[in-house]
GULUM-748325 format. One record per residue: residue number from 0; residue in three letters; x, y, z of N, C-alpha, C in turn. Coordinates in steps of 0.1 Angstrom, whole numbers. Each point is the difference from the previous one (the first is absolute). Example, Ala and Ser with C-alpha at 12.3 -4.5 7.8 and 13.67 -1.06 7.14 Angstrom:
2
0,ALA,132,-57,78,-9,12,0,9,12,0
1,SER,-4,11,-7,9,11,0,-8,11,8
//
This chain:
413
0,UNK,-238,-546,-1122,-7,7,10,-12,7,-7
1,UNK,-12,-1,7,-12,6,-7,-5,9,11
2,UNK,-3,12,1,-7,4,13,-10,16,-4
3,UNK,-6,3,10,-14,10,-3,7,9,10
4,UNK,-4,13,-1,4,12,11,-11,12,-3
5,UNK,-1,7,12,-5,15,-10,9,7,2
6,UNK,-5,11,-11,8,8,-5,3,11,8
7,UNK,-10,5,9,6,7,8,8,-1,13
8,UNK,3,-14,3,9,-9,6,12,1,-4
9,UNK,3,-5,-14,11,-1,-8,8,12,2
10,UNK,-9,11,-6,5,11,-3,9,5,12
11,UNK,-6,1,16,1,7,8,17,-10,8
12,UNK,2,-11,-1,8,-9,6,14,1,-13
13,UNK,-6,1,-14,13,10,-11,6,6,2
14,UNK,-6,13,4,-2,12,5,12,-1,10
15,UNK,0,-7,11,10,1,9,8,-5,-2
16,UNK,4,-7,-8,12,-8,-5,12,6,-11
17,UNK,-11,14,-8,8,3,-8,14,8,-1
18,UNK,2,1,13,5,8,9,19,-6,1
19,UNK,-3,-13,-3,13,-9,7,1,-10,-13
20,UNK,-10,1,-10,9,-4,-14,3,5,-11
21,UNK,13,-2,0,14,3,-10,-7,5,-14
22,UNK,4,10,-2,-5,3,-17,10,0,-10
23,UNK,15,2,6,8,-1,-10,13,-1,11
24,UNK,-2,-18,-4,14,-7,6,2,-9,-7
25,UNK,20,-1,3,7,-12,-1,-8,-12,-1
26,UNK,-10,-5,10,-5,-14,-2,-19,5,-1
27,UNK,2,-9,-14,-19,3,-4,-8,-6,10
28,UNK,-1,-9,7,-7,-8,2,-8,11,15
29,UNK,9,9,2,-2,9,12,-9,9,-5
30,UNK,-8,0,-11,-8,13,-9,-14,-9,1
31,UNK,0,-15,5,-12,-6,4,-5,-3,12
32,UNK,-12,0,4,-9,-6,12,-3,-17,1
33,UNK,3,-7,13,-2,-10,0,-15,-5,8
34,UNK,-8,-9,-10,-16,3,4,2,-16,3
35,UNK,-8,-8,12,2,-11,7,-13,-1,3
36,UNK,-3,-12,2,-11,-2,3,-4,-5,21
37,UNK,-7,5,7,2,-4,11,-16,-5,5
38,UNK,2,-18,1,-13,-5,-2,-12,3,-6
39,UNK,-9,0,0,-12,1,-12,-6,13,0
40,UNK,4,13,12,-7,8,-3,11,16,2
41,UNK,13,-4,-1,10,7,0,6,-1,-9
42,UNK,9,15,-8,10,-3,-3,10,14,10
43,UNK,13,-4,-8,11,7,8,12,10,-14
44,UNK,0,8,0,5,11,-8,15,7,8
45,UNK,9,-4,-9,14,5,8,7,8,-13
46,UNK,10,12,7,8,5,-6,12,1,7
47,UNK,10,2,-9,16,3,6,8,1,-7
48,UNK,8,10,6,15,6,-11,10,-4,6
49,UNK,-2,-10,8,11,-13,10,4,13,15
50,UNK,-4,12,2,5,9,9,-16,-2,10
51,UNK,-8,4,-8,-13,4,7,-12,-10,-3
52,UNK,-6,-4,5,-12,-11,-5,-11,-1,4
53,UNK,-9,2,-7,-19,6,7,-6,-12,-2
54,UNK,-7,-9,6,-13,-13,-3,-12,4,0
55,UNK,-7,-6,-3,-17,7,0,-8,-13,-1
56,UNK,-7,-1,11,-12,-11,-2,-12,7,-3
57,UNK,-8,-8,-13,-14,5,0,-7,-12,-6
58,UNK,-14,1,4,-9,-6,-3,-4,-1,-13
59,UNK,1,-14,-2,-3,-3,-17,-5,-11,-2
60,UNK,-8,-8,-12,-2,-18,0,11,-1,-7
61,UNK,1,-14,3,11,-5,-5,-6,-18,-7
62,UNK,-2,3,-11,-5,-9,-11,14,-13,-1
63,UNK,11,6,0,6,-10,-4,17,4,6
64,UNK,6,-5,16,8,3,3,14,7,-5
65,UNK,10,3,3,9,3,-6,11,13,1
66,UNK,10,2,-11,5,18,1,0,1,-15
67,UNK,-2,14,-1,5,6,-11,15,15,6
68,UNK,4,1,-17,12,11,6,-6,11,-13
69,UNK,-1,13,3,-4,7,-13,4,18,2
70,UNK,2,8,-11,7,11,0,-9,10,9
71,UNK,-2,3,9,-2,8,16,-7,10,-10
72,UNK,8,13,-3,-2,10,-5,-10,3,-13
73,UNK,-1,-13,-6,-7,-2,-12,-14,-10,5
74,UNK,-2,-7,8,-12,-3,7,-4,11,8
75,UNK,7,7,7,-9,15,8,-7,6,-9
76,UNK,9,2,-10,-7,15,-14,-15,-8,-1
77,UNK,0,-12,-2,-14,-7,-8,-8,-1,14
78,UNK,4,-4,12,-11,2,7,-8,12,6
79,UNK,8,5,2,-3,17,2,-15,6,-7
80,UNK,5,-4,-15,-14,7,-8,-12,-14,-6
81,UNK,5,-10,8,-14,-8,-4,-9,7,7
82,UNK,-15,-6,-3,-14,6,12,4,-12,9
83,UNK,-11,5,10,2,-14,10,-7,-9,-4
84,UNK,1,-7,7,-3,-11,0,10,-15,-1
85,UNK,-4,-10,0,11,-17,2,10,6,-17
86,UNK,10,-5,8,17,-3,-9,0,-17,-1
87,UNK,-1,0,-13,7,-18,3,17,-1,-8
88,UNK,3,-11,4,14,-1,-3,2,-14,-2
89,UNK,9,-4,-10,1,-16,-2,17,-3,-8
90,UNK,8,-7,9,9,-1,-7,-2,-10,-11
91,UNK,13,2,-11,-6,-3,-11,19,-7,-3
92,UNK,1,-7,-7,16,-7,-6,7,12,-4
93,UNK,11,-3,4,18,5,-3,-7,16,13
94,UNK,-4,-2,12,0,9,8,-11,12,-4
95,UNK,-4,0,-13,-11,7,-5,-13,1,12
96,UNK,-6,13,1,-11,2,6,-13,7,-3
97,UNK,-10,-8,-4,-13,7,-4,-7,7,13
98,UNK,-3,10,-8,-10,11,13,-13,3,-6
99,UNK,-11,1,8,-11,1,-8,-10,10,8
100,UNK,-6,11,0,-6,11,7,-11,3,-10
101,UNK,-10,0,3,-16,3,-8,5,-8,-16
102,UNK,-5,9,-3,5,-3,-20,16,2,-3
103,UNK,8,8,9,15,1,0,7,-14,2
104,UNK,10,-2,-11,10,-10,5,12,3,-4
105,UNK,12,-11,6,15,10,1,4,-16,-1
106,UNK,13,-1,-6,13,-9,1,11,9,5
107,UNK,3,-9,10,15,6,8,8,-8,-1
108,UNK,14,4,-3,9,-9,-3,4,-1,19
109,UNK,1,-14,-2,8,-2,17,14,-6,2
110,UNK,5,0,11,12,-6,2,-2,-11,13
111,UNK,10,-13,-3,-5,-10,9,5,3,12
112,UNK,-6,-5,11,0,1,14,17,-3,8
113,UNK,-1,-9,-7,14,0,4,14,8,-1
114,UNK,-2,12,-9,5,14,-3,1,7,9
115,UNK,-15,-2,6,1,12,12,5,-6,16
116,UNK,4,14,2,14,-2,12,-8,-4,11
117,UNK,7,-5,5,-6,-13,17,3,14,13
118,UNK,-8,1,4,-6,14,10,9,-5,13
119,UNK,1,7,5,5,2,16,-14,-9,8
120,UNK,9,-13,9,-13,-2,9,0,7,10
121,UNK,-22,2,2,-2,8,7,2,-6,13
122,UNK,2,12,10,2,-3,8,-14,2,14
123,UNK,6,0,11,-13,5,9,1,19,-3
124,UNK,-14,8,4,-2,10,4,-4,2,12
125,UNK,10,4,9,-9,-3,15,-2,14,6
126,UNK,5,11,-9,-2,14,8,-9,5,-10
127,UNK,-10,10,5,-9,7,-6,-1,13,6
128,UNK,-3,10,-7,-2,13,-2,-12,5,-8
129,UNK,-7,10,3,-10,5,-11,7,3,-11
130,UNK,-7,-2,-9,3,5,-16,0,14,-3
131,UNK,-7,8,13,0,13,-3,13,4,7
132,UNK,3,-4,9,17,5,3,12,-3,-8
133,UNK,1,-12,-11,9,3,-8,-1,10,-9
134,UNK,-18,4,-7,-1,7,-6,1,10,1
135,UNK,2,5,17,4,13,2,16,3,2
136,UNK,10,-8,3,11,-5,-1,7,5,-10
137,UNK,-6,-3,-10,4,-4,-14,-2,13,-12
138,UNK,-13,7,5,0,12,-4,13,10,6
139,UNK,-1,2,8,6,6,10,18,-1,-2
140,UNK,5,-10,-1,14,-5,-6,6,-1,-15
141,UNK,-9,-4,-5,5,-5,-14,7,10,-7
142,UNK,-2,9,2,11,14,-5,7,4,3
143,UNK,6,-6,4,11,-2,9,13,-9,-5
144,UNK,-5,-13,-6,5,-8,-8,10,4,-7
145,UNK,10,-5,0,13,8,-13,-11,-10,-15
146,UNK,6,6,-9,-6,-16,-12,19,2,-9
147,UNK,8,3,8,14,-3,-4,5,-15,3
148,UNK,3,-9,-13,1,-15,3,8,-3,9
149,UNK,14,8,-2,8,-1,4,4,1,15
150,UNK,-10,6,8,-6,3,15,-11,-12,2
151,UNK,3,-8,-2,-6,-17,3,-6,2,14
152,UNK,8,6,15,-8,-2,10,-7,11,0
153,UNK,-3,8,-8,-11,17,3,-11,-6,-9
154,UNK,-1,-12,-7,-4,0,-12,-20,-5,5
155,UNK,1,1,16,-11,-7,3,-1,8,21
156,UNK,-11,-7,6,-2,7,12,0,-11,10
157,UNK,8,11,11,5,-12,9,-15,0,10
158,UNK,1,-8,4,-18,-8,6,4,-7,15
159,UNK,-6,5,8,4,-4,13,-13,-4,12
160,UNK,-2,-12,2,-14,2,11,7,-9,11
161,UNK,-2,6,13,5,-4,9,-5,16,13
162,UNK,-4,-9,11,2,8,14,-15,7,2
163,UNK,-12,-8,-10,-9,13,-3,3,10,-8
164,UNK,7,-5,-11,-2,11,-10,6,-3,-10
165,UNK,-4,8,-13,3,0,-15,6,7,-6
166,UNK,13,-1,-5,9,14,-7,1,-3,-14
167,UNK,0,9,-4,7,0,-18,5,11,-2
168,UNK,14,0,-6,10,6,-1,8,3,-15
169,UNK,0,7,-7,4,-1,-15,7,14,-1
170,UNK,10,0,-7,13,10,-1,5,-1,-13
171,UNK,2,10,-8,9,-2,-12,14,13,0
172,UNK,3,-3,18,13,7,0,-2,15,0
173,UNK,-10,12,-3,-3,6,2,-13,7,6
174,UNK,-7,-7,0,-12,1,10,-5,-14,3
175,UNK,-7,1,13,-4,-11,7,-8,2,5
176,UNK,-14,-11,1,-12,-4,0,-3,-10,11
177,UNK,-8,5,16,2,-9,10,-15,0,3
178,UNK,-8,-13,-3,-12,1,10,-2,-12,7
179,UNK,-6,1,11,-1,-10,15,-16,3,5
180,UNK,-4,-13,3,-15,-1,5,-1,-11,6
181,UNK,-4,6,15,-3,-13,8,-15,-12,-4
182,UNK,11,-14,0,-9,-11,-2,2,-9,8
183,UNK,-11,-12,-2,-1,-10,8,4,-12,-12
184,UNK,6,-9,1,8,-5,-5,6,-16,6
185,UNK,1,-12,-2,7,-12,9,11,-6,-5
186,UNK,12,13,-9,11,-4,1,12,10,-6
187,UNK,10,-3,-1,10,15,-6,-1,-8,-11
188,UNK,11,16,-11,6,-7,-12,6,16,-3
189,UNK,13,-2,-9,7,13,-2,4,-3,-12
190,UNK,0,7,-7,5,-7,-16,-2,15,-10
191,UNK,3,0,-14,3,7,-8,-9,-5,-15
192,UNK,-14,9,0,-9,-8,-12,1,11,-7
193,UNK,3,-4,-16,4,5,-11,-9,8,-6
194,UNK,-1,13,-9,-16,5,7,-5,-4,-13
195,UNK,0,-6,-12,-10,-7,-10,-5,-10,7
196,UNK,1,-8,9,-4,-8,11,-10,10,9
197,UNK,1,14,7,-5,6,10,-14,5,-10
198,UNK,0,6,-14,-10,5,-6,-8,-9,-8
199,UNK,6,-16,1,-12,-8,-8,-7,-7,13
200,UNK,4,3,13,-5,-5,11,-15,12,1
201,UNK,5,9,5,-12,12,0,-11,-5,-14
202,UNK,6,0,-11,-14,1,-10,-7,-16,4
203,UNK,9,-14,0,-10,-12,6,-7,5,12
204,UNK,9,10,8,-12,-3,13,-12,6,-1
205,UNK,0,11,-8,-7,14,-3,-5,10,13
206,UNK,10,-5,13,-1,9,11,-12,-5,8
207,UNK,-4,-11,-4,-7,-8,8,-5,-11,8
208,UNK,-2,-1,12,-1,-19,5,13,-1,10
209,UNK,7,-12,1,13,1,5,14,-9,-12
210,UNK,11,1,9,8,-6,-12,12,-7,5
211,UNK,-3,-13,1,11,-10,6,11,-1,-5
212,UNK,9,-1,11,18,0,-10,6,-7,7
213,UNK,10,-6,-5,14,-5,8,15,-2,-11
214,UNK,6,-8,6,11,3,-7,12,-15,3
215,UNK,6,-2,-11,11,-7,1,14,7,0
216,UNK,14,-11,-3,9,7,-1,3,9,-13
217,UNK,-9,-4,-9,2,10,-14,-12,6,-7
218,UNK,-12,-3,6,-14,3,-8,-6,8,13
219,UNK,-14,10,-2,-9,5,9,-10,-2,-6
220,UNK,-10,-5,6,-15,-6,-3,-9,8,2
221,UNK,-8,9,-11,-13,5,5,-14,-5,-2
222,UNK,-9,-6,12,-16,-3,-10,-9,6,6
223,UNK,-9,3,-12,-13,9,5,-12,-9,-12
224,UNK,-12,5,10,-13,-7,-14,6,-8,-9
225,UNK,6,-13,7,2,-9,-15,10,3,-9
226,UNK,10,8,5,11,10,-9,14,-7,8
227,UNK,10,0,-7,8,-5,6,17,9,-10
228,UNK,5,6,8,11,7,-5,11,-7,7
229,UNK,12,-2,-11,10,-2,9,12,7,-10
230,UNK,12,4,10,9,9,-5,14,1,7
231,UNK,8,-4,-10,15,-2,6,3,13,9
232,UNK,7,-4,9,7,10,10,13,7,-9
233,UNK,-1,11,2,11,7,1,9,-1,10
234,UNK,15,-4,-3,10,-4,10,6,14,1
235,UNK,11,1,9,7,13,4,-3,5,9
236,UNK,9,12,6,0,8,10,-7,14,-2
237,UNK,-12,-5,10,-7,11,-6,7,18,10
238,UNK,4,7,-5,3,16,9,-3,-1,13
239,UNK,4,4,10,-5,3,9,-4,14,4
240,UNK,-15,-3,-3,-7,12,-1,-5,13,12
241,UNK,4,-13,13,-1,8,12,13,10,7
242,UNK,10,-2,-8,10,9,-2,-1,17,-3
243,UNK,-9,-1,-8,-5,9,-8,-14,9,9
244,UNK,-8,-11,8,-10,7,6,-4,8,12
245,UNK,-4,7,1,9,9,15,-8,-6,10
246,UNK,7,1,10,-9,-10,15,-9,9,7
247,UNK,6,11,-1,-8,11,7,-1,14,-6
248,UNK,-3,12,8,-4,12,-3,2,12,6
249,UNK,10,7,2,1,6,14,-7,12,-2
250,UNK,-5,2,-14,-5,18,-1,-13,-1,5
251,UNK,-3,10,1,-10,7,7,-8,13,-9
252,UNK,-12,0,-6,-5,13,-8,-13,6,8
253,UNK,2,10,5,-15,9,9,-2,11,-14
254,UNK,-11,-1,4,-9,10,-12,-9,11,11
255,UNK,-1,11,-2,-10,10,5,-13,-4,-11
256,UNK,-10,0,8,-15,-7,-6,-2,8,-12
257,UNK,3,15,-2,-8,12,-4,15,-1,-11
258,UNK,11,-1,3,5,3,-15,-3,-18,-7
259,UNK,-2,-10,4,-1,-11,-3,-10,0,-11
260,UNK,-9,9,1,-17,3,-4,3,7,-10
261,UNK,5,11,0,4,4,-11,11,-5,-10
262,UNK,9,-9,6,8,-2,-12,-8,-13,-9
263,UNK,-7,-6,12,-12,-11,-10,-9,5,-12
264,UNK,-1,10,6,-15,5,-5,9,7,-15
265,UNK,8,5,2,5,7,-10,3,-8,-11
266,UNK,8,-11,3,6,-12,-10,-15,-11,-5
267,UNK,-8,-1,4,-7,-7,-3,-7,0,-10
268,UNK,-2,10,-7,-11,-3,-17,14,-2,-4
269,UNK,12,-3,0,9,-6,-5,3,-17,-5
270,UNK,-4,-5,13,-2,-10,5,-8,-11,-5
271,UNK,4,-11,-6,-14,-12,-9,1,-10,16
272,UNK,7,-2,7,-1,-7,14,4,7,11
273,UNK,-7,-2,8,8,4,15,-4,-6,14
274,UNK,8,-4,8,1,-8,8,-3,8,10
275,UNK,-10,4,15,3,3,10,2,-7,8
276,UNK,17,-4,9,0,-8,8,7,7,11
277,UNK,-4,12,4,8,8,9,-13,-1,14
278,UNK,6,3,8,-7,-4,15,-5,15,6
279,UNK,-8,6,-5,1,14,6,-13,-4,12
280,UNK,4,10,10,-13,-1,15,-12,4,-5
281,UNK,-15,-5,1,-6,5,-2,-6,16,9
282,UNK,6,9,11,-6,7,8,19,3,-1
283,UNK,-1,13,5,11,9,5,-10,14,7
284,UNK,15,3,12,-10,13,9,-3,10,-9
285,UNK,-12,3,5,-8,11,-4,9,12,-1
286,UNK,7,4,13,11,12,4,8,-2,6
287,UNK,12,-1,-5,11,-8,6,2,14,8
288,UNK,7,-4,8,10,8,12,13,9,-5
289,UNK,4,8,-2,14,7,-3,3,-3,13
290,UNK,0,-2,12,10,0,13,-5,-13,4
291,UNK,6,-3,12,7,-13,5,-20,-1,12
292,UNK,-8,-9,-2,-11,-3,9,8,-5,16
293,UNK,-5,9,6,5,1,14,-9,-12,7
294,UNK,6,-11,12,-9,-9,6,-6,10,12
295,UNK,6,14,-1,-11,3,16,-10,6,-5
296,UNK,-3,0,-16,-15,4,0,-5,-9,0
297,UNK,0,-15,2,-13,-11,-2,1,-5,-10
298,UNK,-5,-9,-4,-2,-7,-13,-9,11,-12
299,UNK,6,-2,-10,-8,11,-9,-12,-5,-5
300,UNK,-7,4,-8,-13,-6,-8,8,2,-18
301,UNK,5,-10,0,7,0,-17,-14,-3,-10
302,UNK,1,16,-5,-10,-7,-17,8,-2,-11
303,UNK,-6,-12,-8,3,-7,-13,-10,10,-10
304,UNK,10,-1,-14,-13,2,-13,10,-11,-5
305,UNK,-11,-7,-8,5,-7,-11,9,8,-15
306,UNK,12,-13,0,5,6,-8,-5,-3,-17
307,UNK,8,6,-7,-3,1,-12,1,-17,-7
308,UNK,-11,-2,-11,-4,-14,-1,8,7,-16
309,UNK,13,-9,2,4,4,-18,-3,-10,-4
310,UNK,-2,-14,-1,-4,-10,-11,-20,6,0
311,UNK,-8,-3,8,-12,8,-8,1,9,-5
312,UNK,13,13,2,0,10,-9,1,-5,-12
313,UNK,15,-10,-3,1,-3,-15,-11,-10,-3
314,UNK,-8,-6,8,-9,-5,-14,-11,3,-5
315,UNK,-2,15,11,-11,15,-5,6,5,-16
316,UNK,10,-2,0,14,7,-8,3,-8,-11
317,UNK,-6,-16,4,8,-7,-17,-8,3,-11
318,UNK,9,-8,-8,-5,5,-15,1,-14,-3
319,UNK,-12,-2,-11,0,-11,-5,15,-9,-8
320,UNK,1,-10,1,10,-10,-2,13,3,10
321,UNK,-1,7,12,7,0,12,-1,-17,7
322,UNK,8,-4,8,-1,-11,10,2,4,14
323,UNK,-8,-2,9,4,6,16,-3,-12,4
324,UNK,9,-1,10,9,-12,11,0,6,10
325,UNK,-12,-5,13,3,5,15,5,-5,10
326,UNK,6,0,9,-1,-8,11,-7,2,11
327,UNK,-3,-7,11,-3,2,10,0,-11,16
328,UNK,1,5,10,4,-5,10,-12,1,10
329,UNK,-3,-16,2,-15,-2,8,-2,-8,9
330,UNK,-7,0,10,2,-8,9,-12,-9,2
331,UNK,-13,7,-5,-14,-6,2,-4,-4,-12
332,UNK,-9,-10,1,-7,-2,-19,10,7,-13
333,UNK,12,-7,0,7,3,-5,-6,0,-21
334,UNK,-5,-8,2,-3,-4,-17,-12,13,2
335,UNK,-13,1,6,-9,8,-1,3,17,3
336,UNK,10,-1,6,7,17,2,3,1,-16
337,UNK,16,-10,-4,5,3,-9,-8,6,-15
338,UNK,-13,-6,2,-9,-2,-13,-6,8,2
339,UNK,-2,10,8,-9,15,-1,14,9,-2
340,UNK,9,-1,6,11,15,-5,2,-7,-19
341,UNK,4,-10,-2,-5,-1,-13,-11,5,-8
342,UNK,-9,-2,5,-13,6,-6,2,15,0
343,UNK,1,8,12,-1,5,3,10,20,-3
344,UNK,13,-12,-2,11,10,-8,1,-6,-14
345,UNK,-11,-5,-4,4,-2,-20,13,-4,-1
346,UNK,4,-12,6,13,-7,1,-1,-15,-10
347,UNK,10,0,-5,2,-13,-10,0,-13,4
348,UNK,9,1,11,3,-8,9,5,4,14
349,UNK,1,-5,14,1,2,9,8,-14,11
350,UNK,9,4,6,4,-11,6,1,1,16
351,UNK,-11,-9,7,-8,4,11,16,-10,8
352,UNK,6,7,10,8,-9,11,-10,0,10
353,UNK,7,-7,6,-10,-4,13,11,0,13
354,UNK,-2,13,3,12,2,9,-6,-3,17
355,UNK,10,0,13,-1,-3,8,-3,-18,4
356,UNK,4,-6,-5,4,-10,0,12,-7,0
357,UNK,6,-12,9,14,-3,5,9,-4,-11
358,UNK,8,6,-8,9,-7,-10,-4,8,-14
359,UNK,-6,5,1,-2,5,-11,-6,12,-2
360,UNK,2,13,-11,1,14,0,12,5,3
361,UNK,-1,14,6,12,10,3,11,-10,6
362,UNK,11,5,-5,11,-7,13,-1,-15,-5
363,UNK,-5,-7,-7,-1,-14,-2,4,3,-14
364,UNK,7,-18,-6,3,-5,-11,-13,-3,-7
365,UNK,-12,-1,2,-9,-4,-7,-13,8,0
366,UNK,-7,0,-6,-13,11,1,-13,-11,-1
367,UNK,-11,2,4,-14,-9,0,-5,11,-9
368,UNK,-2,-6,-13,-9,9,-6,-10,-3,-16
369,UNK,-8,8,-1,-7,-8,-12,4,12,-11
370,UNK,-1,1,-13,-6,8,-9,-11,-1,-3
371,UNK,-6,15,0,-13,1,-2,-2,6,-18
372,UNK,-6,-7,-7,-1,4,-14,-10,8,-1
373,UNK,-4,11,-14,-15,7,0,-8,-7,-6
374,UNK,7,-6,-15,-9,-14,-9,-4,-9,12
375,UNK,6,-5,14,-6,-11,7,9,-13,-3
376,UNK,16,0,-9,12,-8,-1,5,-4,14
377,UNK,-3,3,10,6,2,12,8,-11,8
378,UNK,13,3,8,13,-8,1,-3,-4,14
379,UNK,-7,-14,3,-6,-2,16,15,4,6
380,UNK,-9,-2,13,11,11,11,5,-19,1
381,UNK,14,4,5,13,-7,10,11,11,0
382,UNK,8,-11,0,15,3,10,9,3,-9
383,UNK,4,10,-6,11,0,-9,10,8,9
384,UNK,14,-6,-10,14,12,1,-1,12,-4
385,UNK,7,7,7,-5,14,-8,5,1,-14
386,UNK,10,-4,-6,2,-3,-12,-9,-6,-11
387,UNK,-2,-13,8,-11,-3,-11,-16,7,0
388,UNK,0,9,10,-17,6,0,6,14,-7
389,UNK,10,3,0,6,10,-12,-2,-6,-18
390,UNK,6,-11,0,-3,-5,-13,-12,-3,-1
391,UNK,-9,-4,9,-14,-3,-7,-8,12,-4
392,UNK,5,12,5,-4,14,0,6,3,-15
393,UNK,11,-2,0,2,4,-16,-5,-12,-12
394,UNK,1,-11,9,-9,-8,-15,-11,5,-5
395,UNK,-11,7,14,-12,4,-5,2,10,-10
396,UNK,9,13,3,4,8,-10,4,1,-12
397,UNK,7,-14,-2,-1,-6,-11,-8,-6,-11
398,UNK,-6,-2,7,-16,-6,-8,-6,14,-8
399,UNK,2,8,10,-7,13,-4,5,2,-7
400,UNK,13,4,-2,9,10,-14,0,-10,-9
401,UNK,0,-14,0,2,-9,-13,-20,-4,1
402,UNK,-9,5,0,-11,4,-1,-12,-13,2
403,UNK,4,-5,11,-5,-8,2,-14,0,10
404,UNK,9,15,6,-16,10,8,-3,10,-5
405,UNK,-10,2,-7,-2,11,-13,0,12,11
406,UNK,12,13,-5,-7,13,9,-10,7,-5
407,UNK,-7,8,14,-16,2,-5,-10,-6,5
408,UNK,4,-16,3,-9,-8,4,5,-3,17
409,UNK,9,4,6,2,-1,10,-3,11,10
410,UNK,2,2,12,2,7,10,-13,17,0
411,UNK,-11,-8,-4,-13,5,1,-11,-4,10
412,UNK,-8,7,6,-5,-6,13,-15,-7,-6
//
């Protein structure tokens, strides 16, 4: 096999593979990448520890058909720090491989093809999902995971799409990890994926594009950009987690506006996040009544004053590397309201509903709503569970405290 690549090709389709080969096992041949040639201007790069298995097509010439097999971990190190520019490669007798980069050249000892293990056939992928919903999925879950071997069904997240929607569920017996997001979708599947499988899917997709899957009786298929993962199912009975989940809510919490204000205001230089998602009225009477309003005097003339605005109080109030989270409930130009009390109360983020509408807000299972960002990251508006428009609220806050929204640079007008 003779063939040309660049290097920053190489490097990047490595990169994703090194993830799923073996560095120190029982069978050597699992500590190598199998490079294939696929017609004249492809080749195909595979890894696998016989559990999990990544493919990679990339664009390359191909001088002189063929495979080679060669140590994964010790071809990444060398491509990594060449310059760019074309890689050539030429197998050479007893499995031997010349590599040749500017004035750089390399002998790799190889192993023949026939060594390496025969892959699961692929099968169809006929459901798709964004890449950004596993990736939020997956954040969101994965610590949750027991990594106790011995807990074989906790050892991965149970994955559910069906009815218009997407669950992922991961438990290691003492805490448990539930997120759901309505999708569109043209078929079920319920199964148990192992999460070395769930975190080398996220880095091939890199949270972007979409990502086709399906499934047999013992393998799940993922492909994105030319990427193709596949990963044995975990068998067993996974907990039943809805045992555990409460169906409802009977309590009830009223706040008086004015001690509400003060106990915010008071806790708050405390505070690196804070959420306002309480519903207070904007107007209350001017002068309420001590006695009972009689109907034989007539209809009264009721005056309003507006009540006290505690989220612009606290963002008069924050202090640098604070995060403020608003909500709000709107009926008109929902995106263009939302994006002035943003502006306008030095808010980080803001999550505009769009209330008065049939099925969704108050009293409904679902809310219509967007997040509004200050950077301009912003979560277009639909239809979420309230659950999952809770978790996308904390993913954002997430980002923040693992500093992925520098504070300081946010929630400035």
């Amino acid at each position: 096999m003779e063939f040309r690549i660049k290097q920053s090709v190489l490097k990047e389709e490595l990169g994703f593979i090194q993830g799923v080969v073996e560095r120190k096992t029982t069978i050597p041949v699992l500590s190598n990448i199998l490079i294939e040639s696929l017609g004249e201007n492809e080749i195909r790069i595979v890894g696998t520890d016989l559990d999990c298995t990544i493919r990679c097509d990339a664009e390359a010439e191909i001088v002189t058909p063929g495979a080679i097999c060669v140590q994964a971990r010790k071809l990444f190190d060398i491509v990594r720090v060449l310059d760019s520019g074309d890689v050539h490669f030429k197998k050479e007798d007893n499995e031997w491989v010349a590599m040749k980069a500017g004035h750089a050249n390399f002998r790799l000892a190889g192993v023949s093809r026939e060594q390496f293990p025969e892959l699961p056939q692929f099968k169809s992928t006929p459901m798709t999902l964004p890449a950004e919903v596993f990736s939020f999925f997956v954040r969101n879950t994965a610590f949750a995971i027991t990594n106790e071997q011995s807990r074989f069904t906790l050892s991965g997240a149970k994955f559910i799409v069906g009815d218009g929607k997407a669950t992922m569920v991961t438990t290691d017996g003492h805490r448990l990890a539930y997120v759901e997001r309505a999708v569109e979708t043209n078929g079920t599947i319920d199964t148990l994926i192992p999460k070395k499988a769930l975190l080398e899917l996220v880095k091939i997709s890199r949270g972007q594009g979409e990502v086709s899957f399906g499934e047999d009786p013992n393998h799940i298929y993922f492909e994105t950009e030319g990427r193709l993962l596949i990963t044995r199912k975990l068998t067993g009975n996974f907990p039943n987690y809805e045992m555990v989940m409460p169906k409802s809510n009977e309590h009830t919490a009223i706040f008086d506006l004015d001690e509400m204000r003060s106990a915010v205001v008071d806790r708050f230089a405390e505070a690196d996040v804070v959420v306002m998602a309480a519903a207070v009225a904007d107007f209350r009477p001017k002068a309420p009544n001590e006695s009972k309003m009689k109907k034989e005097a007539g209809v009264p003339d009721l005056m309003l004053e507006p009540t006290p605005d505690i989220l612009a109080e606290l963002g008069e109030r924050r202090r640098p590397g604070q995060f403020l989270v608003g909500f709000a409930a709107e009926t008109d130009d929902v995106q263009d309201a939302g994006r002035e009390k943003l502006r306008s109360k030095r808010l980080d983020a803001l999550v505009a509903n769009a209330v008065g509408r049939d099925g969704t807000g108050f009293g409904s299972e679902t809310n219509e709503a967007t997040i509004l960002v200050a950077d301009g990251r912003d979560v277009p508006m639909h239809t979420w569970s309230k659950a999952a428009l809770a978790a996308a609220v904390c993913d954002l806050i997430g980002r923040f405290l693992t500093g992925e929204r520098p504070p300081g640079t946010l929630g400035r007008p």
